[in-house]
TILUM-466891 format. One record per residue (C-alpha): residue number from 1; residue in three letters; x, y, z. Coordinates in Angstrom, 3 decimals. Layout:
N
<node><num>NUM</num><residu>ALA</residu><c1>X</c1><c2>Y</c2><c3>Z</c3></node>
...
END
This chain:
65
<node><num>1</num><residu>UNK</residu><c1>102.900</c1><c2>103.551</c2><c3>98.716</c3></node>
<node><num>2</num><residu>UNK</residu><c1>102.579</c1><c2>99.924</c2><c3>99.884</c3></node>
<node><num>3</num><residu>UNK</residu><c1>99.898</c1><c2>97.376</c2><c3>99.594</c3></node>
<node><num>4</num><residu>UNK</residu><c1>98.968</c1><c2>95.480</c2><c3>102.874</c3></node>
<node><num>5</num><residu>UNK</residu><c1>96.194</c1><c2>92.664</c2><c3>102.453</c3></node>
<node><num>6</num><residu>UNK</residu><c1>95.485</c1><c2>94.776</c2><c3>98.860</c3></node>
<node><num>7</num><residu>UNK</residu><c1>94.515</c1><c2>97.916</c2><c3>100.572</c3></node>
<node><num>8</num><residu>UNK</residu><c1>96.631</c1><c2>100.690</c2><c3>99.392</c3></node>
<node><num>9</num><residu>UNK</residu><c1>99.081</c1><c2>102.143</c2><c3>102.515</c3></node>
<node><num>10</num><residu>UNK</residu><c1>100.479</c1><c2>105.418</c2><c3>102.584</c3></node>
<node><num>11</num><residu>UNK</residu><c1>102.203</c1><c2>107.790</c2><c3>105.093</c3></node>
<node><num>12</num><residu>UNK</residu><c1>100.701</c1><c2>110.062</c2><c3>107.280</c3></node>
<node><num>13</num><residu>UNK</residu><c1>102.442</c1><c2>113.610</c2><c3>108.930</c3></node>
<node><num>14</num><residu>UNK</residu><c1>101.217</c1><c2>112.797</c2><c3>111.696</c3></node>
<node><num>15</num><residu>UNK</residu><c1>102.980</c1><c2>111.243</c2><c3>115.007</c3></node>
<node><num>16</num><residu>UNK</residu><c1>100.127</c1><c2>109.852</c2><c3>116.587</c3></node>
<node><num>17</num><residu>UNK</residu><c1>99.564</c1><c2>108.102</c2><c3>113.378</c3></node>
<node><num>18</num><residu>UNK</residu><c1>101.759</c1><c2>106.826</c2><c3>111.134</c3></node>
<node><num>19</num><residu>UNK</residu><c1>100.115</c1><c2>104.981</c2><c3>108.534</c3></node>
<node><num>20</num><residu>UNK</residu><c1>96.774</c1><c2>104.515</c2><c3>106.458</c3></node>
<node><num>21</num><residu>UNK</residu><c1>95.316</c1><c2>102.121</c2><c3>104.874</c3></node>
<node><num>22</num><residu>UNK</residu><c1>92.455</c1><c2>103.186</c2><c3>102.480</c3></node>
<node><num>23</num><residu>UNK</residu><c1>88.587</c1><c2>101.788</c2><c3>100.810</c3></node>
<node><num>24</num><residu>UNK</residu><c1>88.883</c1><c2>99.149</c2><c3>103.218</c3></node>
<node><num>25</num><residu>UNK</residu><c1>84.963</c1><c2>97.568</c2><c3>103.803</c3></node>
<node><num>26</num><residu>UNK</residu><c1>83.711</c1><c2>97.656</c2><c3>107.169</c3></node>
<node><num>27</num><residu>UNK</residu><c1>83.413</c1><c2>94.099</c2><c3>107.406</c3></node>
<node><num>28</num><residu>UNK</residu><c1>87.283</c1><c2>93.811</c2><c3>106.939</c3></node>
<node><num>29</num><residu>UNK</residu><c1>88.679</c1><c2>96.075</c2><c3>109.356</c3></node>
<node><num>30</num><residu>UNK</residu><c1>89.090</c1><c2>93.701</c2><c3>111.738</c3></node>
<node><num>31</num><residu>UNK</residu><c1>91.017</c1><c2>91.028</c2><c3>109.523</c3></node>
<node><num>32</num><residu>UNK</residu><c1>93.308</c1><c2>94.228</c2><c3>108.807</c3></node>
<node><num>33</num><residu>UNK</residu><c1>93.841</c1><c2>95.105</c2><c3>112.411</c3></node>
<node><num>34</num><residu>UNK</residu><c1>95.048</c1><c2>91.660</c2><c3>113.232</c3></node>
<node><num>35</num><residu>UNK</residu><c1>97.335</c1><c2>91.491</c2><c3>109.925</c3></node>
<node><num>36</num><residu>UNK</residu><c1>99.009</c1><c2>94.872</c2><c3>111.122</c3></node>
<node><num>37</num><residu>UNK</residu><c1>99.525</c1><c2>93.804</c2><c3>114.529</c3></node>
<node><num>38</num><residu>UNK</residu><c1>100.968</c1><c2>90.198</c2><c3>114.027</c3></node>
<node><num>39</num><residu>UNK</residu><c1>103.017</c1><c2>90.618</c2><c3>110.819</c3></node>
<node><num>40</num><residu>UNK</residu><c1>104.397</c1><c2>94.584</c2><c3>111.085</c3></node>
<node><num>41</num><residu>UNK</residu><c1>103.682</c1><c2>95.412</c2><c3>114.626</c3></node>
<node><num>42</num><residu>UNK</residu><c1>101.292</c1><c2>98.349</c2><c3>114.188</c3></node>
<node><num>43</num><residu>UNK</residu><c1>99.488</c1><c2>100.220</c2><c3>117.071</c3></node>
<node><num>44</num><residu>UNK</residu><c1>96.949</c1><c2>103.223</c2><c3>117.807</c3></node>
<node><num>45</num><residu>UNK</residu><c1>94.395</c1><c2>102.146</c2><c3>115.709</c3></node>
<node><num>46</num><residu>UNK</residu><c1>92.168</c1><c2>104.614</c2><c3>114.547</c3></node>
<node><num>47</num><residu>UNK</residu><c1>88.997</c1><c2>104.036</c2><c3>111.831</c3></node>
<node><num>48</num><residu>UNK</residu><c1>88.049</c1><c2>107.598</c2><c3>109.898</c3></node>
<node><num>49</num><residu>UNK</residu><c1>85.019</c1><c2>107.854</c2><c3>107.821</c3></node>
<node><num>50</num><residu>UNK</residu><c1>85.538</c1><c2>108.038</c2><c3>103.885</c3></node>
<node><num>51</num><residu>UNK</residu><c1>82.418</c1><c2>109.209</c2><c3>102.861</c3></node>
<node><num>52</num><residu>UNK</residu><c1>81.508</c1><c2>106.311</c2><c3>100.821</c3></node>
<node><num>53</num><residu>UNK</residu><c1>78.732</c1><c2>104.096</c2><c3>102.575</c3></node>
<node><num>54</num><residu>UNK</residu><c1>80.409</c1><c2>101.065</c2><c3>104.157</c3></node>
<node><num>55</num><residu>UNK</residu><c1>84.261</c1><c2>101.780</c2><c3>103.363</c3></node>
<node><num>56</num><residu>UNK</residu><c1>86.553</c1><c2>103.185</c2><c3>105.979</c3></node>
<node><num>57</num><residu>UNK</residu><c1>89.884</c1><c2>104.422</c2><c3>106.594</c3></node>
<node><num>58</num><residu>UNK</residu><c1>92.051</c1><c2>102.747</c2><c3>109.089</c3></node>
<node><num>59</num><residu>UNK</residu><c1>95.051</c1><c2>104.886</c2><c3>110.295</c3></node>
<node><num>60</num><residu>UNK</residu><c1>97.485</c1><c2>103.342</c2><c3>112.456</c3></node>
<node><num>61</num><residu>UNK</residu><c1>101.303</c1><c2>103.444</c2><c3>113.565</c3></node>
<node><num>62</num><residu>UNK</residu><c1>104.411</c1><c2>101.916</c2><c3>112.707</c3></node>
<node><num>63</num><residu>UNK</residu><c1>107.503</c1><c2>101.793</c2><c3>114.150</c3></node>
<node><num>64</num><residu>UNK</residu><c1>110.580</c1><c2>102.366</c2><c3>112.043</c3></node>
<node><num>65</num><residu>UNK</residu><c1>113.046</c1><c2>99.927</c2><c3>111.610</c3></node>
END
């Protein structure tokens, strides 16, 4: 687990997506985005409903180093 902009990040089974970062508000997704792409070159961006009213989850992928 890893902590990007104090969201908690973990890794997916997934190919398409990598990555996810969780309880991130709605507001802040896009602050996140642009934090993922500059700093650790994330794409395929995907936001997934949590269930709680106004926090998403944004899945994403990484390429390993």
């Amino acid at each position: 687990m890893h902590q990007i902009l104090d969201y908690r990040v973990e890794t997916l089974f997934d190919p398409v997506q990598t990555h996810a970062a969780y309880r991130v508000p709605k507001l802040n997704v896009d602050a996140l985005k642009a934090e993922l792409k500059t700093k650790h070159g994330a794409t395929r961006f995907r936001i997934v409903k949590s269930g709680i009213e106004g926090v998403v989850i944004v899945c994403f992928k990484l390429k390993v180093k």
